[in-house]
C-alpha positions as CSV (number, residue, x, y, z in Angstrom):
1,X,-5.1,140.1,113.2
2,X,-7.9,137.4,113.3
3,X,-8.9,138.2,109.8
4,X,-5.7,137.5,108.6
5,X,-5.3,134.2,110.4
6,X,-8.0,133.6,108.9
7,X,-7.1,134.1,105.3
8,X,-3.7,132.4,106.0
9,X,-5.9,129.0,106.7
10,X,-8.0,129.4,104.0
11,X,-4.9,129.4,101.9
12,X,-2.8,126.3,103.5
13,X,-6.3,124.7,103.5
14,X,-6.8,125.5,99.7
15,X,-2.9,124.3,99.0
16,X,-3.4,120.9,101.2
17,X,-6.2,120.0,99.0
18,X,-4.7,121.0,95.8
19,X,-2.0,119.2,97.0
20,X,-4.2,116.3,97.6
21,X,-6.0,116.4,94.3
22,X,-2.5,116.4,92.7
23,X,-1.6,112.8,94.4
24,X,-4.5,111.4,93.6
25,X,-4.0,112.0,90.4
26,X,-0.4,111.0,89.7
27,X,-0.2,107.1,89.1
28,X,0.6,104.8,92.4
29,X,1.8,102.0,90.5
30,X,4.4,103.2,87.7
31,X,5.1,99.7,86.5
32,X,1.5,98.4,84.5
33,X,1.8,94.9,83.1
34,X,1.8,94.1,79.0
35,X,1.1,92.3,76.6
36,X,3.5,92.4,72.8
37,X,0.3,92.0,69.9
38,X,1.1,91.0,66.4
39,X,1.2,94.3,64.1
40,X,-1.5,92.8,62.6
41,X,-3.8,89.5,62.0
42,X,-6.0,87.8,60.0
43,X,-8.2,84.8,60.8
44,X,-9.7,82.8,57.4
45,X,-12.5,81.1,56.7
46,X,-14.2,80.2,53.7
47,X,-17.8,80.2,52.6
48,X,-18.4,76.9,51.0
49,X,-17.4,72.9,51.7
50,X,-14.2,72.0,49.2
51,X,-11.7,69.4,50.3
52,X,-8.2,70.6,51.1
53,X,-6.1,70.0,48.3
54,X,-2.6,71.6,49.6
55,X,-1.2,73.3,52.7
56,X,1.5,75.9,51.4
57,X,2.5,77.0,55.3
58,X,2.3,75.1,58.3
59,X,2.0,76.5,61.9
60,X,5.6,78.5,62.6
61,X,6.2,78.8,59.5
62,X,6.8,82.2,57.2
63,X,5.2,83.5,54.2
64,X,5.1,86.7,51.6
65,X,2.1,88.6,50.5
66,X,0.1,87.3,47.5
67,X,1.7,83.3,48.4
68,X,-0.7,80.7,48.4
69,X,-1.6,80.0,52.0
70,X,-3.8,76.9,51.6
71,X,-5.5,75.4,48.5
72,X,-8.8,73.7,47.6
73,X,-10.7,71.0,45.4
74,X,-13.1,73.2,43.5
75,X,-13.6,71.3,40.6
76,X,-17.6,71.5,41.2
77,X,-17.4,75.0,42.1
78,X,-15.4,75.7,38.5
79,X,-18.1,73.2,37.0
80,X,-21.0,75.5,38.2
81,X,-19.0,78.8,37.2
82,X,-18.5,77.1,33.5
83,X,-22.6,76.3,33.2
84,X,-23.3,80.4,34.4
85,X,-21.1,81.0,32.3
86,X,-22.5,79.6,29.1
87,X,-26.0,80.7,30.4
88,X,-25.1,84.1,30.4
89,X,-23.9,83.8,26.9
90,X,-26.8,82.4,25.7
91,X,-29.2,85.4,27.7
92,X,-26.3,87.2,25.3
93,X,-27.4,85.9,22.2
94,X,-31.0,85.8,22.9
95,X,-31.3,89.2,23.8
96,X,-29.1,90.6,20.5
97,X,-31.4,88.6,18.2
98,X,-34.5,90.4,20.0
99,X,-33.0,93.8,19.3
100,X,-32.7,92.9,15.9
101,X,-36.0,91.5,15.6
102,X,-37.4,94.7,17.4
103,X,-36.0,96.7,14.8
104,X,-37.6,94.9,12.3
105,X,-41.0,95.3,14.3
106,X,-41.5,91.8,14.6
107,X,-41.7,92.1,18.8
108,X,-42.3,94.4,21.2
109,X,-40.5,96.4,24.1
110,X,-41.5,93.9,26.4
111,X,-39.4,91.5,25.3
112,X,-36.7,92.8,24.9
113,X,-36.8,94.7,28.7
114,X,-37.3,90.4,29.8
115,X,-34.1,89.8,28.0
116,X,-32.1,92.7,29.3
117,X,-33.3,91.0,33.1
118,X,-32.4,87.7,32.2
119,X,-28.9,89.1,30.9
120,X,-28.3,90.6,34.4
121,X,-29.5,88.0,36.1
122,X,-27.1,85.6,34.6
123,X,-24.3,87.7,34.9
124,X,-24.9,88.3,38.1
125,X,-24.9,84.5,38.7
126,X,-22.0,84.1,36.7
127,X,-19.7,86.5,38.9
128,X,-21.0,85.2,42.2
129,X,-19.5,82.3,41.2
130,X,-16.5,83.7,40.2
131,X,-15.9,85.3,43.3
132,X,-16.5,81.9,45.1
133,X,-13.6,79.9,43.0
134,X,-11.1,83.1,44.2
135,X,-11.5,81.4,47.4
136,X,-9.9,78.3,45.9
137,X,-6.8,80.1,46.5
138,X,-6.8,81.2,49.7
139,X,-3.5,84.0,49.5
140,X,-2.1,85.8,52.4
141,X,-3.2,89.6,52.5
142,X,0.4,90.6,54.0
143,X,3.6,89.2,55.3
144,X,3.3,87.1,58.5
145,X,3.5,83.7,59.8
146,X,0.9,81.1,60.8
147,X,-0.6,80.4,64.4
148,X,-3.0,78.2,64.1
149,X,-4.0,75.5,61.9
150,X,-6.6,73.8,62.2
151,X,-7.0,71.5,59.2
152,X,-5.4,68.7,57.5
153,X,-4.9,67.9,53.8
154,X,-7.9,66.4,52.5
155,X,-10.0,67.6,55.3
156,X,-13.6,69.6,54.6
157,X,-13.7,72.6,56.6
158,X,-17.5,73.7,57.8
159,X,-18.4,76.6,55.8
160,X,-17.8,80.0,58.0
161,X,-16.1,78.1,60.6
162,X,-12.5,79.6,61.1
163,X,-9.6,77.2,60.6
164,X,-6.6,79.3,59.7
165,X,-5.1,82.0,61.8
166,X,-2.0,84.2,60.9
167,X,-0.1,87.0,62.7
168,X,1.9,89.8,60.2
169,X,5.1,90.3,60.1
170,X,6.8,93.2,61.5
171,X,7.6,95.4,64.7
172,X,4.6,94.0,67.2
173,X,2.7,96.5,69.7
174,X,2.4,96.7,73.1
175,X,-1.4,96.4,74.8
176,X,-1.2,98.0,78.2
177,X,-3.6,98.6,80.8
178,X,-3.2,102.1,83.1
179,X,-5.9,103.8,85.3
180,X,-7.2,106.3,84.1
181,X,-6.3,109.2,85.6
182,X,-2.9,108.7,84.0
183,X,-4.5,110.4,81.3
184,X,-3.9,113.8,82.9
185,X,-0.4,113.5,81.9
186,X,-0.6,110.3,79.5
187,X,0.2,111.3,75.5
188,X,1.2,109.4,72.3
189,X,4.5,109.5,72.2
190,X,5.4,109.3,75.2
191,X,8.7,106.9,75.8
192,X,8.7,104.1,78.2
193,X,10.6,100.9,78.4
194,X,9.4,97.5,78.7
195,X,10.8,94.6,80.3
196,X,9.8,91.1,78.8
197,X,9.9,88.5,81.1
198,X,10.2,85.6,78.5
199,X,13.5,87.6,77.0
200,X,15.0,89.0,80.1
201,X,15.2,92.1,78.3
202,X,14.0,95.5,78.4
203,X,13.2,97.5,74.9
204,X,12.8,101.0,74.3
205,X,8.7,102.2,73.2
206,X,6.4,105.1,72.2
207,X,3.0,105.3,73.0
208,X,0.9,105.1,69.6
209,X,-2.3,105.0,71.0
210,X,-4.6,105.5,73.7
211,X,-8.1,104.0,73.9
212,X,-11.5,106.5,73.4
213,X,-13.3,104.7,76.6
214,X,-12.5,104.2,79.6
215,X,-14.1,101.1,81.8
216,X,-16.0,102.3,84.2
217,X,-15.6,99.6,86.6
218,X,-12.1,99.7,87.1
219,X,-11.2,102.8,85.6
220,X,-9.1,102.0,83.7
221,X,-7.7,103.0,80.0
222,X,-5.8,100.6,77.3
223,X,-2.4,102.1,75.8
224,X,-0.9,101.0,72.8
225,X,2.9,101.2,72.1
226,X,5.3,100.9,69.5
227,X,7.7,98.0,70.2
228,X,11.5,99.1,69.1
229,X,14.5,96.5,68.3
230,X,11.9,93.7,68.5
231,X,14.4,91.2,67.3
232,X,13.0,87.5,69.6
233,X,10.1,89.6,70.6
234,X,7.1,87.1,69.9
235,X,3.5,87.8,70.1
236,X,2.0,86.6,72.9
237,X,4.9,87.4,75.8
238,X,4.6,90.0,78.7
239,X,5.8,92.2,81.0
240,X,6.1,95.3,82.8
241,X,6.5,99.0,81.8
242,X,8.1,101.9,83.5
243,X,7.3,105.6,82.0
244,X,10.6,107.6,81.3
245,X,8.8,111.0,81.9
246,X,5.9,110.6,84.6
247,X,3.8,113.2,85.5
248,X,5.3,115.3,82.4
């Protein structure tokens, strides 16, 4: 009879803490606060000093992909990619008159291995250049809107230093933070709705994606969701979300 008394506590002992390990791990507060992120953005910058020549978009307002975004004076910089350009073409012409002089015996290898270098070498010159005057032309890589501008026409931004910052267009995600041992039951695609305080509205959402590291000092995780009938959803607002299936 003792013995199986004392099995029997062993057992409800076992289930209590079981039971215990269980709460701890299912989430306390089911309503983590948000933040809606662009789908995507782009801050620009560009590598040399040119005076603004023409703002396409100002801040709020909308562009396509490929549309001019902001354009520069680069009438030096085309200068200096016309001179490489002619220099290269004159390594050109040096080095095909040594190849024909080499077959003719009147020089050696040597020169013409120097004028292969100085070929490359100017060509190389010639399409760094190139390269810079693209930035002339500064074009949206997709679909968005401007945030931020921070220059004026004729201004001279410092090279490197950003002064343009867009957001792309598109359904924007959801940056949540959870603890972490919501990640017992946590998976992508999981629903959940979230209410925006700034809209007074609540929108249907599927996680997308879960951070690989979790901070250690308040154990915690960041979620990512998938923002559906974002229609007046801006970048920027937040609110709270509440997990249609938790613990599932």
């Amino acid at each position: 009879m003792l013995r199986f008394l004392t099995i029997a506590c062993v057992g409800l002992c076992a289930s209590a803490v079981s039971a215990g390990d269980q709460s701890r791990l299912m989430p306390v507060d089911l309503q983590p606060r948000g933040v809606v992120r662009p789908a995507d953005r782009a801050t620009l910058a560009i590598e040399f000093s040119a005076t603004v020549r023409r703002i396409a978009f100002r801040e709020g307002e909308t562009f396509r992909k490929g549309e001019t975004l902001i354009e520069f004076d680069c009438r030096k910089q085309k200068a200096e990619f016309d001179s490489a350009s002619a220099q290269h073409r004159e390594m050109q012409l040096t080095l095909d008159n040594n190849i024909y002089l080499r077959r003719r015996g009147a020089i050696g290898n040597y020169e013409i291995e120097v004028s292969r270098a100085r070929v490359a070498k100017a060509a190389a010159d010639a399409e760094a250049l190139k390269l810079r005057l693209e930035q002339c032309h500064i074009e949206a890589p997709f679909p968005g809107s401007v945030v931020e501008l921070g220059v004026q026409q004729y201004d001279m931004p410092a090279p490197g230093k950003p002064f343009l910052k867009i957001i792309k267009s598109g359904s924007p995600e959801i940056e949540l933070i959870v603890p972490s041992n919501w990640l017992v039951w946590l998976r992508i695609g999981d629903e959940f709705d979230f209410s925006i305080e700034e809209t007074a509205k609540s929108y249907p959402a599927t996680i997308k994606r879960i951070a690989t590291e979790v901070d250690p000092v308040s154990q915690t995780v960041k979620i990512f969701g998938a923002l559906e009938h974002a229609e007046g959803v801006l970048a920027g607002m937040s609110g709270t979300a509440k997990f249609r299936n938790v613990g599932g």
